[in-house]
C-alpha positions as CSV (number, residue, x, y, z in Angstrom):
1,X,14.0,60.6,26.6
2,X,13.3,63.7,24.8
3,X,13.5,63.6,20.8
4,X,11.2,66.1,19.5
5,X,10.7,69.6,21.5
6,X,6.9,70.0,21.1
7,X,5.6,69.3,24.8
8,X,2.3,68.9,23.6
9,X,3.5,65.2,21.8
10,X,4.9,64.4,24.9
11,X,1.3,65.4,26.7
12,X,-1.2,64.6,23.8
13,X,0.8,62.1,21.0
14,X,-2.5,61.4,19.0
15,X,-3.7,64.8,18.9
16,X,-0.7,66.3,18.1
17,X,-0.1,63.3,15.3
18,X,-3.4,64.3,13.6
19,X,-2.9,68.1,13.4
20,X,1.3,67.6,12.3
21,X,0.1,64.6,9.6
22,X,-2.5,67.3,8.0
23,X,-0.3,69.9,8.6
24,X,2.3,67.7,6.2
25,X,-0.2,67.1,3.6
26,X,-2.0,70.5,3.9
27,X,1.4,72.5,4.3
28,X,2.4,72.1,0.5
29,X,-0.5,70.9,-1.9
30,X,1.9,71.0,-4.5
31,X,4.0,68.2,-3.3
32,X,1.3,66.4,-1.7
33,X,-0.2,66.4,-5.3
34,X,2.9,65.2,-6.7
35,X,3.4,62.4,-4.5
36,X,0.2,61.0,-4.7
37,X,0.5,60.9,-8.3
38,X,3.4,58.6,-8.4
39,X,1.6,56.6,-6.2
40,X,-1.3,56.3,-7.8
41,X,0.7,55.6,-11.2
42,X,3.0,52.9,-9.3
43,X,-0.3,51.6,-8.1
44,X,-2.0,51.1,-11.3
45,X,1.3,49.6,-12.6
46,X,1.7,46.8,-10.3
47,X,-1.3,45.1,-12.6
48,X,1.4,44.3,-15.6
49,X,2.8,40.9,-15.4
50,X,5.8,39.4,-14.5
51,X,7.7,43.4,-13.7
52,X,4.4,44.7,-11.5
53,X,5.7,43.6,-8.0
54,X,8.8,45.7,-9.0
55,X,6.3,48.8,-8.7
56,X,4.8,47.5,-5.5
57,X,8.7,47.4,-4.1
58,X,9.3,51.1,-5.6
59,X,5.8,51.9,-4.0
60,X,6.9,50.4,-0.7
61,X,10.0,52.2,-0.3
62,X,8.7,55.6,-1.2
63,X,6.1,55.4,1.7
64,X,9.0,54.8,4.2
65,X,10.9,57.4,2.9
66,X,7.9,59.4,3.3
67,X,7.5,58.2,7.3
68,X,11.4,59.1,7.9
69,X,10.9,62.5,5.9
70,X,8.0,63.1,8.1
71,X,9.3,62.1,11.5
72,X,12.9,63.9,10.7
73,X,10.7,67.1,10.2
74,X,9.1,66.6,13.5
75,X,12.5,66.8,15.5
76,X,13.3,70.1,12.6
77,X,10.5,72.2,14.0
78,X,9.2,72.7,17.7
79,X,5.9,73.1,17.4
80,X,2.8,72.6,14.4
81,X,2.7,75.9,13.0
82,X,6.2,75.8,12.4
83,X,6.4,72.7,11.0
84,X,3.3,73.8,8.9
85,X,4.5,76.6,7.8
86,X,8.0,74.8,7.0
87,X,5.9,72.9,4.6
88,X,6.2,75.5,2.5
89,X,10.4,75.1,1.3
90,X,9.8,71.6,1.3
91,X,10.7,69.3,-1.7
92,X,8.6,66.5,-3.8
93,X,12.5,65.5,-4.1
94,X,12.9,65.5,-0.4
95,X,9.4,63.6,0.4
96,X,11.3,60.6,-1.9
97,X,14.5,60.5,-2.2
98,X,16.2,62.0,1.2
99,X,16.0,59.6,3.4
100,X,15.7,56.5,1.2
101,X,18.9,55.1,1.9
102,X,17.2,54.0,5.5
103,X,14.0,53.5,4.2
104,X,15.4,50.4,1.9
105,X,16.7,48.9,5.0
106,X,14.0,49.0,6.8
107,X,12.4,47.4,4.1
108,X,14.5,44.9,3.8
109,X,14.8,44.6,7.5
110,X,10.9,43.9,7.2
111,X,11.2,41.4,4.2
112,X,13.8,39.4,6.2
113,X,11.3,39.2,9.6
114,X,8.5,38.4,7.5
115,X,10.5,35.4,5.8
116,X,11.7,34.8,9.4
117,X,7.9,34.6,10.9
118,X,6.9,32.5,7.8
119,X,9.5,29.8,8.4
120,X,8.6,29.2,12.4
121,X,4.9,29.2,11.0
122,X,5.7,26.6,8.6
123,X,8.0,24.5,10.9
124,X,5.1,24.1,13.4
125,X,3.2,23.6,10.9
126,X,5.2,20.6,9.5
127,X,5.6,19.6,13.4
128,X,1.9,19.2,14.5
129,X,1.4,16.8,11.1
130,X,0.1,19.6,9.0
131,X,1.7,18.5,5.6
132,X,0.7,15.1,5.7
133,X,-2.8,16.1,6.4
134,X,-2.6,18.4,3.4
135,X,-2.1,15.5,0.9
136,X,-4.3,13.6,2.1
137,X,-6.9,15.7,1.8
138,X,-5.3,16.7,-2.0
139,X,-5.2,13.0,-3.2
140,X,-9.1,11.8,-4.9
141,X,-11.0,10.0,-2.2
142,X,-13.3,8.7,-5.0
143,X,-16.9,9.1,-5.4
144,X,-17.8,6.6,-2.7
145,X,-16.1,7.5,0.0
146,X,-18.6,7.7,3.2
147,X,-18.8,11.1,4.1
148,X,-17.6,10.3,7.9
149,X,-14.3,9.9,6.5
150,X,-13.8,13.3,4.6
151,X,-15.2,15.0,7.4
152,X,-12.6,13.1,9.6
153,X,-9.7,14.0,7.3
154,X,-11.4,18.3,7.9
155,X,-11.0,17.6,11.2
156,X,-7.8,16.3,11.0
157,X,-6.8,19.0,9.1
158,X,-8.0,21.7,11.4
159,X,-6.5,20.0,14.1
160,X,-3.1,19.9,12.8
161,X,-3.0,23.5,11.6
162,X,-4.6,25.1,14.4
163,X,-0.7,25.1,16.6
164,X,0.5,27.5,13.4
165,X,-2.6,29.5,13.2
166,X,-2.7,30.1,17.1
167,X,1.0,31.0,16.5
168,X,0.0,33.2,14.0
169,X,-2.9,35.1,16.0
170,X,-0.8,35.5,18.7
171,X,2.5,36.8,17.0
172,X,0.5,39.3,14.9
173,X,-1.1,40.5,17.9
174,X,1.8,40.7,19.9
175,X,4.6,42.0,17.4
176,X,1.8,44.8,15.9
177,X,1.2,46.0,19.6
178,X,5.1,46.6,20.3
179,X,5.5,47.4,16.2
180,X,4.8,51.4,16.6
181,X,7.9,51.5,19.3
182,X,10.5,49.6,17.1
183,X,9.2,52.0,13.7
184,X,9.8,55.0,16.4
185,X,13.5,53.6,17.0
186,X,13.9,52.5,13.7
187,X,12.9,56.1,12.5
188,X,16.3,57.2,14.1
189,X,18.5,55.8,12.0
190,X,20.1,57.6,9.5
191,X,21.8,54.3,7.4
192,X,20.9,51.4,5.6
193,X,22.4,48.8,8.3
194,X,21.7,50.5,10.9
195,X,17.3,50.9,9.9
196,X,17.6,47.0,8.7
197,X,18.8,46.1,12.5
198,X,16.0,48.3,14.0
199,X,13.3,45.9,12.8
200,X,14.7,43.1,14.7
201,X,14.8,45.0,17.9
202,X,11.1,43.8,17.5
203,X,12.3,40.7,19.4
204,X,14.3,42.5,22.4
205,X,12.8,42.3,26.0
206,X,14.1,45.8,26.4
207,X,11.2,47.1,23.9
208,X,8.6,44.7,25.3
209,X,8.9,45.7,28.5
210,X,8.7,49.4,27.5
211,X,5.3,48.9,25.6
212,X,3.7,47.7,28.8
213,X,3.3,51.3,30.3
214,X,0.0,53.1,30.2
215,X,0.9,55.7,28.3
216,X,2.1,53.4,25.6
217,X,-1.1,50.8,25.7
218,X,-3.5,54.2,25.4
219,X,-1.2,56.1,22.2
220,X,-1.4,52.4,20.3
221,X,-4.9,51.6,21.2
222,X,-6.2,55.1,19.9
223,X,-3.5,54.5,16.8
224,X,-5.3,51.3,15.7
225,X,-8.5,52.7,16.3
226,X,-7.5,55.4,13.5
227,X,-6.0,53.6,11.8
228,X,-9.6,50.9,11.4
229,X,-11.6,54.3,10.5
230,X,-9.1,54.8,8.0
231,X,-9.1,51.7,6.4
232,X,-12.8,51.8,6.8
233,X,-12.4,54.9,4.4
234,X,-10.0,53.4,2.1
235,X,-12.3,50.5,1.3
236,X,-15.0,53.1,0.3
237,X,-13.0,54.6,-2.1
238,X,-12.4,51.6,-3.8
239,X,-15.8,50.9,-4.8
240,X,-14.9,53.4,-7.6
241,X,-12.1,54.0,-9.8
242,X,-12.8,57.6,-10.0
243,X,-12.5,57.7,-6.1
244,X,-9.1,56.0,-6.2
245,X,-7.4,59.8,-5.8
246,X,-8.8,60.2,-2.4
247,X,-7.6,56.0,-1.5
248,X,-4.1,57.6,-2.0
249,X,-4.5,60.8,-0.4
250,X,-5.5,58.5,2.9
251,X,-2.9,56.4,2.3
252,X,-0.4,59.6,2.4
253,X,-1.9,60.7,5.6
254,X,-2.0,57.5,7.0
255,X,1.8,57.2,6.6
256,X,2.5,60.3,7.9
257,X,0.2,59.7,10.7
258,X,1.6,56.2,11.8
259,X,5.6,57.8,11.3
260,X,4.8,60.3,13.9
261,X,2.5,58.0,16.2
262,X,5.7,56.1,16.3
263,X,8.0,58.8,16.9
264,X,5.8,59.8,20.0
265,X,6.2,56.2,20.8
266,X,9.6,55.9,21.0
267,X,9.5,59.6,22.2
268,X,7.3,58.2,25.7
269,X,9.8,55.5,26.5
270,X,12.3,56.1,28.8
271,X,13.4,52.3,29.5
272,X,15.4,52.2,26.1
C-alpha cells in the first residue's frame, strides 16, 4: 500500500522521519514555541492535588493530536521541502485542536487496553497464589521469627509472582514491537470510534504477521534505538529546572518522530 507519495519513506522510513519531524518543529518556530509552552505549563500543573492528573489527560491528548496533525501532513505534501515549507501556513490551532476528535479515542482506546492488560496480569497473578503470598508476607511475623522462614515466605513470594511478571515482560515486548504498526493504522482514522477500535487491532494476527517482515524488524529496531538516545537526552535535562524547555522541545520531536515512524510502518505493510 501506498499512503504517503514521498518514495524516499517508502526507501529510507528513518531517515526520512528525522528530516520531516525537524522539518515540523523547525518549519514554524512560532507554533513550535507555542505548543511547547502549553506543555510545559500543563506539565508543571499536574503537581496540584486532587485536579493535576486532569492536566496530565489534557497533556495526553494534545500529543496525539499532535502525532495525527503530523502524519495527516505527511500524506498533504509529497516530499520534505514541501512539507517544510508548508510549515509556514500552519496553525498552533491546527497542531491542537484539528484532529482531536480521534486523538481522544485513541486515548481512550489506550486507557481501555491498558485496564485490559492489567486485569489478565492480576488474574494470573491471583491464579499462581500471588495474593495469598502478599498477606502473608504483610501480617507481623514478630521479632523471633527464625530468619529461614521470612526468607521462605521471599521465596514464596517471588515464586508466585514470577507467571504475572513473565507475562508482563513478554507482552510489553511483544505488543511495543507490533505497537508502531497499529499507531500507523490507527493514524488513519478520522473519528472517535473508529481511532478507539485501531488500538485493539494490537491483538489481530493480520498485524502480527505483518510486523514479521524485514523491513518492519529494521524501521522499529532503529525507532527504539532513537527513541533510548532520546530519552537518554530527556533525563539530562531534567537534572535542572532551567533545562526543562529543551525536555519539551524533545518531547515535541519525539512525537512527531514516532507519528511518522508509524505512518511509514503502516505505509511498508502490504498484508493489511
Amino acid at each position: 500500500m501506498k499512503i504517503y507519495p514521498d518514495e524516499n519513506l517508502l526507501k529510507h522510513p528513518v531517515n526520512s522521519a528525522i528530516v520531516y519531524s525537524w522539518a515540523a518543529v523547525g518549519g514554524n518556530w512560532k507554533n513550535s514555541a507555542v505548543v511547547g509552552l502549553a506543555l510545559l505549563a500543563l506539565s508543571l500543573l499536574q503537581i496540584l492535588p486532587f485536579v493535576g492528573f486532569l492536566f496530565g489527560v489534557v497533556q495526553s491528548l494534545i500529543l496525539y493530536s499532535m502525532g495525527y496533525w503530523a502524519a495527516d501532513r505527511l500524506k498533504r505534501y509529497g516530499d520534505a521541502d514541501s512539507f517544510r515549507n508548508g510549515m509556514r501556513d500552519e496553525s498552533e490551532r491546527s497542531i491542537v485542536f484539528e484532529f482531536l476528535a480521534p486523538a481522544s479515542g485513541f486515548y481512550v482506546g489506550f486507557v481501555l487496553f491498558s485496564i485490559v492488560m492489567g486485569l489478565i496480569t492480576l488474574a494470573i497473578f491471583w491464579l499462581s497464589g500471588g495474593f495469598e503470598t502478599v498477606v502473608q508476607v504483610m501480617h507481623p511475623l514478630g521479632v523471633d521469627t527464625p530468619p529461614e522462614q521470612i526468607e521462605a515466605l521471599y521465596a514464596q513470594l517471588y515464586a508466585s509472582s514470577s507467571p504475572a511478571i513473565l507475562f508482563i515482560l513478554i507482552t510489553s515486548l511483544f505488543f511495543g514491537y507490533v505497537w508502531p504498526l497499529v499507531y500507523g493504522y490507527a493514524l488513519q482514522q478520522r473519528s472517535f470510534t473508529d481511532a478507539l477500535n485501531a488500538v485493539f487491532m494490537i491483538f489481530s494476527t493480520a498485524f502480527w504477521k505483518a510486523s514479521f517482515t524485514a523491513a518492519y524488524f529494521k524501521l522499529v529496531s532503529v525507532w527504539m534505538l532513537v527513541l533510548l538516545a532520546a530519552a537518554i537526552l530527556m533525563g539530562f535535562t531534567l537534572v535542572t529546572f532551567l533545562l526543562f524547555p529543551l525536555f519539551i522541545l524533545i518531547l515535541i520531536w519525539t512525537v512527531y518522530f514516532t507519528s511518522i515512524v508509524s505512518a511509514a510502518a503502516y505505509n511498508i505493510s502490504d498484508d493489511i
